[in-house]
N, C-alpha and C positions, 0 to 999 in steps of 0.2 A: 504494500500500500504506500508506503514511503519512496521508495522508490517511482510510483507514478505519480504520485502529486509534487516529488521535485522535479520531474520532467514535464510537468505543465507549466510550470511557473517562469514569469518573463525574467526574472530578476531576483538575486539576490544581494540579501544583505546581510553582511555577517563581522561579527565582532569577535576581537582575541586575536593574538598571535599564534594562537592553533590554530585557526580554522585561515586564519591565514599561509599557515603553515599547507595546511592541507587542500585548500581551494589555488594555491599556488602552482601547487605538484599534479593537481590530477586535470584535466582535461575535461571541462562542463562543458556545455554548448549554450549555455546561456551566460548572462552579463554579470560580474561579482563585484559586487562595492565592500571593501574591506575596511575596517575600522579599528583601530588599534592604538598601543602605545609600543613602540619599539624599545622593547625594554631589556635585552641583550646585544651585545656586538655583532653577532652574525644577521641577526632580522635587521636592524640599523644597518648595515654596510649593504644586505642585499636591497633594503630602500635606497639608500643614499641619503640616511638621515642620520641627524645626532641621536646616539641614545637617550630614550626615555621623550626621543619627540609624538606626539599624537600624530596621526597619519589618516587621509584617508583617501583610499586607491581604487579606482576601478581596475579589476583585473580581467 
């Protein structure tokens, strides 16, 4: 059921450095607006931001 109601949906929106983590890596076919605070060195350097800056990404 999950799986078909996230392939309806025009857009997502999603918060955390997880799911950024994770919507990053994998291949959706729809639009991902990420929200987050980069709050390690490696998620900051793959944004190109300072750590611990707020961010928000359409991915």
């Amino acid at each position: 059921m999950f799986k078909t109601k996230f392939a309806e949906d025009s857009i997502i929106i999603s918060k955390g450095m997880a799911n950024y983590e994770c919507f990053s890596t994998y291949d959706v076919n729809i639009p991902v607006i990420e929200i987050l605070l980069a709050k390690c060195p490696v998620i900051a350097n793959r944004l190109e931001v300072p750590i611990n800056a707020p961010v928000v990404k359409l991915l």
